[in-house]
C-alpha positions in Angstrom: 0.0 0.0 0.0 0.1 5.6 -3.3 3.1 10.0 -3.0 2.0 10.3 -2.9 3.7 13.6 -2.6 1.6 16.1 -4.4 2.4 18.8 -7.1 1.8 22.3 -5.7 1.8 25.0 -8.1 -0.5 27.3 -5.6 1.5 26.9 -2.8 2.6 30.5 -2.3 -0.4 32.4 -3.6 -1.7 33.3 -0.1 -4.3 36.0 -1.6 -7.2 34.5 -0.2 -5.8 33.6 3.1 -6.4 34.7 6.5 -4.3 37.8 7.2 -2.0 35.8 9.5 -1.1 33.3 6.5 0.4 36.4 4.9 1.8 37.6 8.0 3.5 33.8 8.3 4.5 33.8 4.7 7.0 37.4 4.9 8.7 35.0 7.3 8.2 31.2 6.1 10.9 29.0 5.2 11.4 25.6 4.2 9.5 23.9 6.8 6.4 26.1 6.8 5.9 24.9 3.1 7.0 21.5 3.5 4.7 19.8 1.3 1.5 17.3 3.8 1.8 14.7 1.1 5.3 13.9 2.2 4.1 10.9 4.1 4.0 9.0 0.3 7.7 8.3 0.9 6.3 5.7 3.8 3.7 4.5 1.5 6.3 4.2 -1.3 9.0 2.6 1.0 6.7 0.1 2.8 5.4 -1.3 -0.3 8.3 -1.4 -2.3 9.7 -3.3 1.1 6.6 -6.0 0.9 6.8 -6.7 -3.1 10.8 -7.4 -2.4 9.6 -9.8 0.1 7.2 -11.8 -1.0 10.1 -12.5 -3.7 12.2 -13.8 -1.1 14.5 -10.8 -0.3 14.2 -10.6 3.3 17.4 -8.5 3.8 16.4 -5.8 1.6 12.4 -6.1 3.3 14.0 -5.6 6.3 16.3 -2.7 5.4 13.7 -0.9 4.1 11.5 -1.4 7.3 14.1 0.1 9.5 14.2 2.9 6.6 10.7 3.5 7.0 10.4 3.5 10.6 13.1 6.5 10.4 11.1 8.2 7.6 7.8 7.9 9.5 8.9 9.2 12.7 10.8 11.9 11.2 7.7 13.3 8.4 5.9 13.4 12.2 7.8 15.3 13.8 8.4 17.7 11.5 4.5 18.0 10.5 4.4 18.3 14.5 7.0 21.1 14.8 5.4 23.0 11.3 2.0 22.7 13.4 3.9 24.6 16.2 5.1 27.1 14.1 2.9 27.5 11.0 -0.3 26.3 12.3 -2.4 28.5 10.3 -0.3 27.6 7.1 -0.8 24.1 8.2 -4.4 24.6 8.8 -4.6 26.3 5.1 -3.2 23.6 3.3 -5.6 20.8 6.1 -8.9 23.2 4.4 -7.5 23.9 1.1 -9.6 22.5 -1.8 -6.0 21.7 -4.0 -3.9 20.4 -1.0 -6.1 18.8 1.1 -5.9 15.2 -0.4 -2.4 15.6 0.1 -2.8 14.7 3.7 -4.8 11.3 3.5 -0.6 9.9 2.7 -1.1 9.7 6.4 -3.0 7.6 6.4 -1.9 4.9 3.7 1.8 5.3 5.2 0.7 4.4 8.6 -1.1 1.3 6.9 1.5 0.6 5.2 3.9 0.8 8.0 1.6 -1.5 9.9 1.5 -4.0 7.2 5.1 -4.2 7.2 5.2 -5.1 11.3 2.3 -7.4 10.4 4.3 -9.2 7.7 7.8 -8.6 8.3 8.0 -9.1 12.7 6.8 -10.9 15.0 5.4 -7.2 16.5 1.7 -7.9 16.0 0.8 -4.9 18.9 2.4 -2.2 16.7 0.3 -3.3 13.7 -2.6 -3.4 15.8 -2.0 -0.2 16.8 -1.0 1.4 13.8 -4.0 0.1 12.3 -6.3 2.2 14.9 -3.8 5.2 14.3 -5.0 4.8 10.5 -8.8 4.6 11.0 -8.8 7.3 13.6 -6.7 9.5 10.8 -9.1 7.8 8.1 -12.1 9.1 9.9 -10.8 12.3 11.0 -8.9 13.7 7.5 -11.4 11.5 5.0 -14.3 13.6 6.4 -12.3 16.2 6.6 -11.6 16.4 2.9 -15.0 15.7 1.8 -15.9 18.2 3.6 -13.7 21.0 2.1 -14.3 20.0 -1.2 -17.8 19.8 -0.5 -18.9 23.3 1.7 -15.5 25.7 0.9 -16.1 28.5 -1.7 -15.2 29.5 -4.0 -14.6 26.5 -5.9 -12.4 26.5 -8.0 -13.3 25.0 -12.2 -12.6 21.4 -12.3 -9.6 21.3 -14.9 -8.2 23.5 -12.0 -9.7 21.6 -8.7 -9.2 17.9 -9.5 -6.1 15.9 -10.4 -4.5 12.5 -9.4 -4.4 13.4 -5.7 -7.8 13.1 -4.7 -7.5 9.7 -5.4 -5.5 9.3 -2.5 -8.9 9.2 -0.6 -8.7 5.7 -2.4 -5.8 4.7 -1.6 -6.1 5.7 2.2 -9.4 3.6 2.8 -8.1 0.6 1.4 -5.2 0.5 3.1 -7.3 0.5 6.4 -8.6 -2.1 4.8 -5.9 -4.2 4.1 -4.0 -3.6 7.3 -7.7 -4.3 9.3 -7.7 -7.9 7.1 -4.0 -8.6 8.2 -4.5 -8.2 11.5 -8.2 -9.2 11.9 -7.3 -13.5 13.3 -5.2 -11.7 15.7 -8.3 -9.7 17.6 -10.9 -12.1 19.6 -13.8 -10.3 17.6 -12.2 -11.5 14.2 -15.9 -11.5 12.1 -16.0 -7.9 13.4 -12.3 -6.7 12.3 -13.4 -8.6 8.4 -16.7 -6.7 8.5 -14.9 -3.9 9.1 -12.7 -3.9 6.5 -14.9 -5.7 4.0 -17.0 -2.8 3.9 -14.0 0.0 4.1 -13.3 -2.1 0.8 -15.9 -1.2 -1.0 -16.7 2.1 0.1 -12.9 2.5 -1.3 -14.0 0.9 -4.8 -17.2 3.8 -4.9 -14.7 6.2 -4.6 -12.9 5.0 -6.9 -15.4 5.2 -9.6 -16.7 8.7 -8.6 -13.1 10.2 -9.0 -11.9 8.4 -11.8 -14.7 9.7 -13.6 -14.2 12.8 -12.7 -10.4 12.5 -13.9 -11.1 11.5 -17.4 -13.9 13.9 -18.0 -11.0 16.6 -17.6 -8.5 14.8 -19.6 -10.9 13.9 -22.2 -12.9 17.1 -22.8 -10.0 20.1 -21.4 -7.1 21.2 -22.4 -4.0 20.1 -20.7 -0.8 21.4 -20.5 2.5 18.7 -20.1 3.4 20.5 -16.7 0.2 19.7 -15.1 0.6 16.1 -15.8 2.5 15.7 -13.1 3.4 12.2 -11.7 0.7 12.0 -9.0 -1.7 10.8 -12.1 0.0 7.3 -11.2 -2.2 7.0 -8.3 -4.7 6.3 -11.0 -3.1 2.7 -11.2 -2.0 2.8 -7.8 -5.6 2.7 -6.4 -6.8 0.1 -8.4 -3.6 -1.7 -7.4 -4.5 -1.4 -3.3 -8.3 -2.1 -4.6 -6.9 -5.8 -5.9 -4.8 -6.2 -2.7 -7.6 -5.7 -0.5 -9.8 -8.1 -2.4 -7.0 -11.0 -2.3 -6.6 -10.2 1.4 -10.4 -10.9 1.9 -10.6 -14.1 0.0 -7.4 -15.1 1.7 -9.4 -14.8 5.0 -12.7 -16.5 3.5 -12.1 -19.6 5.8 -12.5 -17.1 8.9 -16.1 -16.0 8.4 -18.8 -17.5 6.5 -20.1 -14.5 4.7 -16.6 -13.9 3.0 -16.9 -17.8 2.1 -20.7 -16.5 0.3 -19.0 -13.5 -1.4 -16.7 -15.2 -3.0 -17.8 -15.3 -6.7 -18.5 -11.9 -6.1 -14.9 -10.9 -4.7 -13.6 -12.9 -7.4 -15.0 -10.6 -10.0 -14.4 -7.7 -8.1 -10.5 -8.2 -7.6 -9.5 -9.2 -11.1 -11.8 -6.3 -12.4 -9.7 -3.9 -10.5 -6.4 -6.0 -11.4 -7.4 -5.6 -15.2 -7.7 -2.0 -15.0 -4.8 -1.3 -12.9 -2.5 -3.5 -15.9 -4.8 -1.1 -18.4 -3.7 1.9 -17.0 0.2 1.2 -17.3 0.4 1.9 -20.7 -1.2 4.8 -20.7 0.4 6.3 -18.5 3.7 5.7 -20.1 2.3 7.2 -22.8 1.5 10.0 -21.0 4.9 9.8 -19.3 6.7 10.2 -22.7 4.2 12.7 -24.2 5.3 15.3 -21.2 9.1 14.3 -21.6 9.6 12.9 -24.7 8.0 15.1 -27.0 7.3 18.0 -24.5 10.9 18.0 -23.0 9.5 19.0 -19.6 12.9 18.7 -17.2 13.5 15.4 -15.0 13.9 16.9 -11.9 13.2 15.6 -8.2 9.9 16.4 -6.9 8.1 14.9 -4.0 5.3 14.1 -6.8 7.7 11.0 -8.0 6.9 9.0 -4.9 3.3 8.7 -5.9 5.0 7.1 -9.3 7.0 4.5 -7.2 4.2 3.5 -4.6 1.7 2.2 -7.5 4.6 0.2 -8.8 5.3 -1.2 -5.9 1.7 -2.0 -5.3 1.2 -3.4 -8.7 3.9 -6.0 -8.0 2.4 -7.1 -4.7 -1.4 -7.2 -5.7 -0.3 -9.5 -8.5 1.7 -11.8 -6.8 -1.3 -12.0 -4.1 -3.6 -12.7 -6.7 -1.6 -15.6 -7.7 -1.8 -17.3 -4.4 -5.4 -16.7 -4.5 -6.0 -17.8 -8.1 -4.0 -20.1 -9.3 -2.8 -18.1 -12.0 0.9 -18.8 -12.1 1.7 -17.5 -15.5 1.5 -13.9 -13.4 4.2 -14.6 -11.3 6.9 -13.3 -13.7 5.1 -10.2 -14.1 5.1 -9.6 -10.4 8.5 -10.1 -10.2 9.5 -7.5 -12.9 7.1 -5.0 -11.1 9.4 -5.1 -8.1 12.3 -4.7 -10.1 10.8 -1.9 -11.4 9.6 -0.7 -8.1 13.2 -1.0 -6.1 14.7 0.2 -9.1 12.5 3.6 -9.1 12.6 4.3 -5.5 16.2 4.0 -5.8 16.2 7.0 -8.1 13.5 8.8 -6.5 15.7 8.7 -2.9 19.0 9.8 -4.5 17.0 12.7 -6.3 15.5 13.3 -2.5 18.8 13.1 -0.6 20.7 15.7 -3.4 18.1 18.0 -3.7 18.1 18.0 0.4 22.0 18.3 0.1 21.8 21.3 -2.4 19.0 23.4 -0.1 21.6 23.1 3.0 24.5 23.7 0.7 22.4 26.9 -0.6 21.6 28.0 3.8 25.1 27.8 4.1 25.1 24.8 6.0 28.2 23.6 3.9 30.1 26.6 4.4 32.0 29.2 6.3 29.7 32.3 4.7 26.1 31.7 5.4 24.0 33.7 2.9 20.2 34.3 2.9 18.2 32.6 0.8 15.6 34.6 -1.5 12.1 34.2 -1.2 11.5 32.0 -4.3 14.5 29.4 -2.4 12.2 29.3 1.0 9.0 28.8 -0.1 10.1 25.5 -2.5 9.9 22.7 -0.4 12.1 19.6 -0.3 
């Protein structure tokens, strides 16, 4: 279980903010813009760390777990020490019709994160835990962006309001669910725990189909320009991806409740309809990919965007080589194996960009050297 780290072209047009947003911005730096979809490197890193897994590379599962721990508790305390300090920039982007999707990678990474304890130790507790951490934030930001979206005005037109963040509200609910189905025999009210999550599973699969409608209406019937096709639009495969992981997880558990025995024509249809549309969606968006590169020649530079482009990779790879355990179909297993390839491969990339656009920042604050200098507006307000 997809950065997704989100593309934010708005992020320093305060105009209609509250008066102490500007008075926060004449003095912001790096941290008061760090970007709320950051937690997409957990979601990236976690998943990336299961699909090596299940391929029998237990070293680098467990490297990347250790990783991830690090990254999670360091995106928190930093969100923690932005809310101290920027709490009404914080609170902007939280109620911001653009940005607030952004923070529903909470969510998925600590699902993610939990699937990994689940999985990867013996430390059943901390899944259990982290999987009550990610319904409380589930409840709490889900609503939370519905409700933005839904009673904040002015609205903004939807070639402008919608892109491949808001299906992070996706991605978020089924990773509850799939972190609830993990650790469901290991509560006394099991049947509960798989009601649960069964029906977190499909409210996640009605999302997806209002928002992916939504999606193609704007691609189909506005202009775009290759900029705003920004990698996030990954998270088009990557929810379909989680969709088919959370299906496999339930008919894994069919032999734990009777009704999941009764659904399961039904979740059979459901999880290779979702695994047939995630594989449809990977050409495309190559397409798109070279389209905006290729013939476009937008730069390859890092952007937090990229980890929403590893995380459905990732996720790919381990939905498939779920749904072979489930189905039988071993003729799959090769293609899950080149997905984590790709996967490892791509957050490889993605981190190196991370760590030297991090090193250039503090080389540019004067961290580096004897001479500090001031950085310019434009250098503060960009983000990691």
């Amino acid at each position: 279980m997809v950065g997704c780290a989100v593309n934010r072209p708005a992020q320093t047009d305060f105009s209609t903010a509250l008066p102490v947003l500007k008075s926060e911005a004449q003095k912001s730096d790096t941290l008061a813009s760090f970007p709320p979809g950051y937690f997409a490197l957990t979601m990236a890193t976690g998943i990336v760390s299961l699909a090596v897994d299940y391929h029998g590379w237990k070293t680098i599962a467990r490297v990347f777990l250790a990783l991830n721990i690090v990254a999670y508790l360091t995106l928190w305390a930093l969100t923690l020490i932005r809310f101290i300090r920027y709490p009404a920039r914080l609170i902007h982007d939280l109620t911001h019709h653009f940005h607030s999707a952004a923070f529903l990678t909470i969510v998925a990474g600590t699902c993610v994160l939990g699937c990994q304890f689940a999985i990867l130790t013996p430390w059943i507790s901390v899944a259990k835990a982290l999987w009550f951490a990610g319904t409380a934030f589930w409840i709490v930001l889900s609503y939370t962006f519905f409700a933005v979206i839904t009673m904040r005005n002015p609205k903004p037109p939807l070639e402008a309001g919608i892109n491949g963040v808001w299906l992070l509200a996706v991605v978020a609910t089924e990773s509850v669910s799939a972190l609830g189905i993990v650790v469901a025999p290991f509560f006394v009210r099991t049947e509960l725990a798989l009601f649960f999550s069964l029906t977190v599973c499909l409210v996640g699969a009605m999302f997806y189909l209002f928002f992916i409608t939504l999606i193609l209406y704007r691609w189909m019937f506005f202009p775009i320009r290759p900029e705003k096709m920004t990698p996030d639009y990954w998270i088009n495969m990557g929810a379909t991806a989680i969709a088919t992981l959370s299906g496999a997880l339930l008919l894994s558990a069919t032999a734990r409740w009777n009704l999941l025995q009764n659904l399961t024509p039904f979740l059979m249809g459901f999880t290779l309809a979702f695994w047939a549309m995630a594989t449809w969606w990977i050409p495309v968006l190559l397409l798109v990919g070279l389209w905006r590169h290729g013939i476009h020649r937008v730069p390859l530079s890092y952007s937090p965007d990229y980890w929403s482009l590893v995380f459905p990779l990732g996720m790919y790879s381990a939905a498939t080589f779920l749904l072979v355990k489930i189905t039988g179909l071993t003729f799959l297993n090769s293609l899950a194996a080149i997905f984590a390839y790709a996967a490892l491969i791509a957050w490889s990339i993605v981190f190196l960009g991370m760590i030297r656009n991090l090193a250039r920042k503090l080389w540019r604050m004067g961290l580096f050297s004897k001479s500090p200098r001031t950085l310019t507006t434009a250098e503060r307000m960009g983000g990691l």
